[in-house]
N, C-alpha and C positions, 0 to 999 in steps of 0.2 A: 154531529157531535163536536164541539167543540175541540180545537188543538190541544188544550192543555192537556183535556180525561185523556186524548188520544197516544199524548205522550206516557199517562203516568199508566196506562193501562199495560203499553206497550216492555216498559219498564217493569211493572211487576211480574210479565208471562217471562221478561230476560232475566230474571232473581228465579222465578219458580224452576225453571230449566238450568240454572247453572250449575245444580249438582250433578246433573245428568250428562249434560257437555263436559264439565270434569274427566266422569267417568269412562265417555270417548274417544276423551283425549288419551287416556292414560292405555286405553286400550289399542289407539294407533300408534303411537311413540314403542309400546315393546313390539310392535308388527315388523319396526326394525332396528331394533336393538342390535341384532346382529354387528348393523356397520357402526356401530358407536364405537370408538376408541376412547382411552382414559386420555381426554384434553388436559389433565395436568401435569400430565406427562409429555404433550407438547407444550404447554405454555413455560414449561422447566427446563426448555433445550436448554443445554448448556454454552453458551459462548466458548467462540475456537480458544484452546490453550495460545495464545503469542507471548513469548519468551519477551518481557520488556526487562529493562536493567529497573533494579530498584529505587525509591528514593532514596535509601538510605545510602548510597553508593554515588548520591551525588556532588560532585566536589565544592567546597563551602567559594564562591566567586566573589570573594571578597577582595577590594583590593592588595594585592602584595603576597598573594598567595601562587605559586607556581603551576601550571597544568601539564597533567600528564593528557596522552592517545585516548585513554579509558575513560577518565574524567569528559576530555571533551565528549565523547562517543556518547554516556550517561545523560549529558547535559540532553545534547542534539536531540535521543531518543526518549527523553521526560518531556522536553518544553517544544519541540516542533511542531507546527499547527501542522505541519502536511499529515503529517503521523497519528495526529488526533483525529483529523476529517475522515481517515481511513479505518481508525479505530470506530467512528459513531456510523458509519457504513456496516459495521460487521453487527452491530446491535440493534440498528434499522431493519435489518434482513432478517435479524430472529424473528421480532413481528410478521414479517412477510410471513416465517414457515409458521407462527403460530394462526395466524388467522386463513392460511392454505387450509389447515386442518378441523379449522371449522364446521359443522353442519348448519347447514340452510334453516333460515327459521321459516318457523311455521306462518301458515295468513289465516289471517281470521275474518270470516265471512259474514254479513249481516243482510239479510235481503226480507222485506216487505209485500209482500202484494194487496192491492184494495185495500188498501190501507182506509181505518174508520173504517169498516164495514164488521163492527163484531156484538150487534147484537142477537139475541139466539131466535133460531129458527119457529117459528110460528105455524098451529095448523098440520095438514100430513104432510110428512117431510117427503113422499114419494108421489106428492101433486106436480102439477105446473110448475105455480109460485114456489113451493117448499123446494123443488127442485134448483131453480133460478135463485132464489138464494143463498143454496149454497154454492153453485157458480163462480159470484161474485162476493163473497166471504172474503175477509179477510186472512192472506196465510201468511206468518212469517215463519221464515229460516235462517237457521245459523248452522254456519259450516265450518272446520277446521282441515285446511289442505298443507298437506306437507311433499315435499322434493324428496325425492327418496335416489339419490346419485349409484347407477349401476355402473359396472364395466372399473369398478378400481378406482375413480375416478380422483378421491379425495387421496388416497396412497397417494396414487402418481403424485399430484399437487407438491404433497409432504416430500416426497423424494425428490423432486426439483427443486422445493425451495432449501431444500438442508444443502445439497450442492450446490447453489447459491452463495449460501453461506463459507463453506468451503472456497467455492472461487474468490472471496470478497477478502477470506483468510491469507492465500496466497495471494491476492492483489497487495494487502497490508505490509508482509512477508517481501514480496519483492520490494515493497520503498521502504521497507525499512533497514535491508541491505544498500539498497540505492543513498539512504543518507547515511550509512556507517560509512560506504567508500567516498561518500564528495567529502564528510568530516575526516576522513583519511588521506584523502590527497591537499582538502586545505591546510592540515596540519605539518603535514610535511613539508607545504610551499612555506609556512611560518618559521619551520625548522632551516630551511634551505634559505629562509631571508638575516634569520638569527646569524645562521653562519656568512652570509656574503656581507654581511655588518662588521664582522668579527674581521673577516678579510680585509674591508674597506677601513676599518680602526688601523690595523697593524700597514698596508701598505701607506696609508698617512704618516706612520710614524716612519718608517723606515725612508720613505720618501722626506721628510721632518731631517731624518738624520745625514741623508742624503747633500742636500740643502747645507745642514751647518760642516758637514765635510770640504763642500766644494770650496763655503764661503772662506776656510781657515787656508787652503790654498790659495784661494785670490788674493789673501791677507796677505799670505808670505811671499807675493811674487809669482808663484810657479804655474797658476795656468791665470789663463784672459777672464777678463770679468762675464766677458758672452757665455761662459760657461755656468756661473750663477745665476743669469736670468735663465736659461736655459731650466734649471733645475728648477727653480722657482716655479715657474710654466708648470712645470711638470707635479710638484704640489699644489698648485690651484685646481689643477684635475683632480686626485685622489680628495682632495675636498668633494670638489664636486658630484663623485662617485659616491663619498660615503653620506653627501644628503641624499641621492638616490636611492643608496641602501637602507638609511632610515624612511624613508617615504613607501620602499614597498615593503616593506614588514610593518609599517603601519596600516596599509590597503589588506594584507594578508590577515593581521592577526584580525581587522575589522568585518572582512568574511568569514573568520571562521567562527568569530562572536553570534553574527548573523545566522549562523545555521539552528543555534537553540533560540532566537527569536529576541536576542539583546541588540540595543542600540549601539551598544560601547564596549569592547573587551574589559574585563575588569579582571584580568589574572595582571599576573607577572611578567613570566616566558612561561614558552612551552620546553617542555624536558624531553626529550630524546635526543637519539644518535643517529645520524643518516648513517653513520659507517660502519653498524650493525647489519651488515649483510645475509641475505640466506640464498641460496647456490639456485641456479634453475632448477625443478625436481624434473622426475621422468614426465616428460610430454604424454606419453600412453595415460599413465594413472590422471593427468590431469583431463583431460580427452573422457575416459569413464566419470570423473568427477563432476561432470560439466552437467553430465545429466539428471545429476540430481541439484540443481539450480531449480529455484522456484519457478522462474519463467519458464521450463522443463516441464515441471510439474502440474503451472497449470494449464499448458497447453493441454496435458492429457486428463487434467480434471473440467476440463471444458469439456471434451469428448465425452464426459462421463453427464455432466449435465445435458448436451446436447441432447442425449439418448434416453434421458431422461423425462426431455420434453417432448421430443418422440413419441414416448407411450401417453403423456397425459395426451397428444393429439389424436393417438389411435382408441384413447378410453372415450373420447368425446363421440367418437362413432357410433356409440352405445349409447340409445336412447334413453331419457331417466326417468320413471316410475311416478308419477306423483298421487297421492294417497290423500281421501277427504272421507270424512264422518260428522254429523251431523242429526239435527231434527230441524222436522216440520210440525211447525202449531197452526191446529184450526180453530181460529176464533171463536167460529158458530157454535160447530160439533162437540170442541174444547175439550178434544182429544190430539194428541203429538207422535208423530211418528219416525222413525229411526230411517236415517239415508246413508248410504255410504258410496262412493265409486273408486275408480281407477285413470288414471290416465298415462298416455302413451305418445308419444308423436312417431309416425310411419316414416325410417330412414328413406324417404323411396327417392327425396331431389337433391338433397343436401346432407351428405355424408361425411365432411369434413376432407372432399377429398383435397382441395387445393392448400388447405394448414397442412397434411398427411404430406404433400408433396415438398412444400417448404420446410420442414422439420428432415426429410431424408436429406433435402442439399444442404442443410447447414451442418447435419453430421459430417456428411461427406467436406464441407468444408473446413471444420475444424480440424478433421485429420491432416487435411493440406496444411493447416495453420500447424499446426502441431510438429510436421515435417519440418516446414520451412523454418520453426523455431530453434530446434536440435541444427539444421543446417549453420543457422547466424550463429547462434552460439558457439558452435566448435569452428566457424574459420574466424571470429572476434577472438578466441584463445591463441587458436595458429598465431594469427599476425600480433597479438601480444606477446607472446612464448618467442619469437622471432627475433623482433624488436628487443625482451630483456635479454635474447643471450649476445645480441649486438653490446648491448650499455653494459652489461658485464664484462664481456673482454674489452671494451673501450674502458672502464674502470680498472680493472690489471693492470692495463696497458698505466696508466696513468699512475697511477700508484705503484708500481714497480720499476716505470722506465724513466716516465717522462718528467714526476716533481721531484725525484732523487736527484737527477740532473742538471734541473734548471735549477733547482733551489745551490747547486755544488756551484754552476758554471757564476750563480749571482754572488756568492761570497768572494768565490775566487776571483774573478774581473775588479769587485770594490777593493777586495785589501789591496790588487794589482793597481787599482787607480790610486790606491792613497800612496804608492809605492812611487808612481810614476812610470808604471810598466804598459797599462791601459790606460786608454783615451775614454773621456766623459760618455761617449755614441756607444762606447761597448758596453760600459755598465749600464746605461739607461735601459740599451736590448736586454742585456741580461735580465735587468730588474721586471720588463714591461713580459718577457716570457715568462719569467715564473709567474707573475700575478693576473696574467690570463689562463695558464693554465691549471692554476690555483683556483679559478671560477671556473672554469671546463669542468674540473674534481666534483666540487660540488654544483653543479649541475647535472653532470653524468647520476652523483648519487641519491639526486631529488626525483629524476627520470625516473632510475630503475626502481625507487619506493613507488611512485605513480604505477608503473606498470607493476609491479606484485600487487599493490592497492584493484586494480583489472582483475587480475588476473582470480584474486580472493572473492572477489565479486562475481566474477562466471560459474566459479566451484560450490559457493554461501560457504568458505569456509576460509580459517589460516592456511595460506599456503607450507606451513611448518609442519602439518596436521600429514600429508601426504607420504612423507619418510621422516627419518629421525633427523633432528636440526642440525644442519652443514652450517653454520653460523660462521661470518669472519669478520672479526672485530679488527675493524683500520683506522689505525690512528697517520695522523701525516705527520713524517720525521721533521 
């Protein structure tokens, strides 16, 4: 017989029979319906709620416009690529749990034998020959086998990957704390450069005035001209300090641009107050507060998926069902007959026990991780808590004892120098004490924002939030 009859014969017995394989089909699929779940109701997971700041709360970065803490905060958290990469992780993972919760498709089976051998039988069909050729007769079959997953299997799946998800949540959650605090401590360093400009402007001019005091005494006779080059000297410095000052509030405000992903600051200044204080709170409250810190949280949502994949390794122990239906066509006879089987594979060599074993130690590891987490975190609070009640009373100290003083002992020594009571070496100490400890002030008060900035970051919250606001507003006399 030629190929082609062979094919189209073959073709018409696969038309005549596909009402019939239809019907077998449709009658193994409810065989397990039971484990069907509504997939659109996984393909609908919801993505984790994360609290993002809005667009509309983003500040206009136009040149000549002022920034506030919020603003920059706004900016960082709209336009930071790290934050988006962490965002397209959490939307990556839905897919995961949608296609966990898949079922296996079905295979479809096509099988020939003798193929060409289908003309009909000749003669008594319970002779020799009648016999021998239906022997060699042509049979084809067509099969439909499906996986049938025992033991939970696709749950389990579904429930590790939604914890997944979850973890991927607080992975996001902790950087997106991690850049509220770096946009919180650069902003400070901006605010901490704004004022050591402001310092370095005013000890210019006083040093400025310095200078024409001396120079009106050398004028009139009454001290040595050494004494205005002297001073002179001493304004070439505050020059020089306040290019410095302008240099690193340009480095500053340039990082802090850099955290929403600009090239160039395009604000104004930044507006706040370092001397907007809030008081240490109670170390106890903050100690309980720590552990609700995401990096807290997911060490024990780790545990949670850990245990999670656990059981999909202990479902996998359970052998899976696979389920087939079917007919056989006889050429010859040009009659079709119904197949159906089962399959099974015998746990008897491979049980899954060395994944079983691997899944108990990484529980057991995560709980280790999970300790040693809550450990870092409350002694990373201790030694900040420490450290800000140190720069607090070094702030006291400085604001109550030591610029009251310097600032009294520098007026009093210049009116005594213009008097002719003090010598030029005592007002210059004088002058050179206060305007270091005038940067001491504000450094002490850039610290202690840095360390609350920590300190907000171990808790995820305002350190204000913990008692009612101790707030002290210090202005320098």
């Amino acid at each position: 017989m030629k190929l082609s009859n062979l094919f189209i014969a073959l073709c018409d017995w696969v038309l005549s029979e596909l009402r019939m394989l239809l019907l077998l089909s449709a009658i193994l699929l409810l065989s397990f319906s039971s484990q069907i779940k509504a997939d659109a109701d996984l393909s609908s997971v919801s993505s984790r709620k994360i609290k993002n700041y809005s667009a509309d709360s983003m500040v206009n970065s136009n040149v000549g416009n002022d920034l506030t803490l919020r603003d920059a905060i706004n900016l960082a958290l709209l336009q930071n690529p790290e934050l988006a990469a962490f965002s397209r992780e959490i939307r990556a993972l839905e897919g995961l749990t949608l296609q966990a919760g898949l079922l296996k498709n079905p295979e479809l089976n096509l099988n020939v034998e003798n193929a060409g051998n289908v003309q009909k039988l000749t003669g008594d069909i319970n002779s020799a020959s009648g016999v021998s050729q239906e022997v060699v007769q042509q049979l084809s079959t067509i099969r439909i086998y499906q996986l049938i997953e025992l033991g939970g299997k696709r749950a389990a799946r579904v429930n590790a990957a939604l914890l997944g998800e979850e973890l991927a949540a607080k992975d996001y959650e902790i950087r997106r704390i991690d850049i509220i605090f770096r946009v919180a401590n650069v902003f400070a360093e901006v605010l901490a450069a704004q004022e050591r400009l402001r310092l370095a402007e005013e000890t210019k001019q006083v040093a400025q005035n310095v200078v024409s005091t001396v120079t009106e005494r050398v004028q009139g006779g009454k001290v040595a001209p050494i004494e205005e080059t002297r001073v002179k000297v001493g304004l070439s410095t505050t020059r020089i300090e306040l290019e410095q000052a302008q240099r690193d509030l340009t480095g500053a405000r340039k990082r802090l641009a850099l955290l929403w992903n600009s090239s160039s600051p395009q604000f104004n200044k930044a507006l706040g107050n370092l001397e907007t204080l809030i008081a240490p709170p109670n170390f106890q409250t903050l100690e309980e507060r720590v552990l609700s810190n995401p990096m807290a949280l997911r060490a024990m949502k780790n545990i949670e998926q850990r245990k999670a994949l656990l059981e999909v390794e202990q479902t996998r122990s359970v052998p899976n069902l696979t389920v087939n239906a079917g007919a056989v066509h006889h050429a010859q006879l040009g009659g079709t007959t119904i197949v159906a089987g089962l399959q099974i594979p015998l746990p008897i060599f491979d049980r899954n026990q060395g994944n079983l074993k691997d899944a108990y130690q990484r529980v057991d590891k995560a709980v280790d991780e999970q300790m040693a987490t809550e450990l870092r975190l409350k002694t990373e609070l201790a030694q900040s808590y420490e450290t800000m009640s140190a720069v607090w009373n070094e702030i006291n100290i400085l604001r109550d004892e030591v610029l009251p003083g310097a600032k009294s002992a520098f007026h009093v020594t210049r009116r005594g120098y213009e008097l002719g009571k003090f010598g030029l070496l005592e007002m210059l100490d004088a002058q050179r004490i206060l305007f270091q400890n005038q940067l001491l002030y504000v450094r002490a008060l850039a610290n202690y924002q840095r360390l609350v900035n920590d300190i907000e970051r171990l808790i995820a919250g305002p350190i204000d939030s913990i008692k009612p606001n101790h707030e002290i507003n210090i202005r320098q006399p």
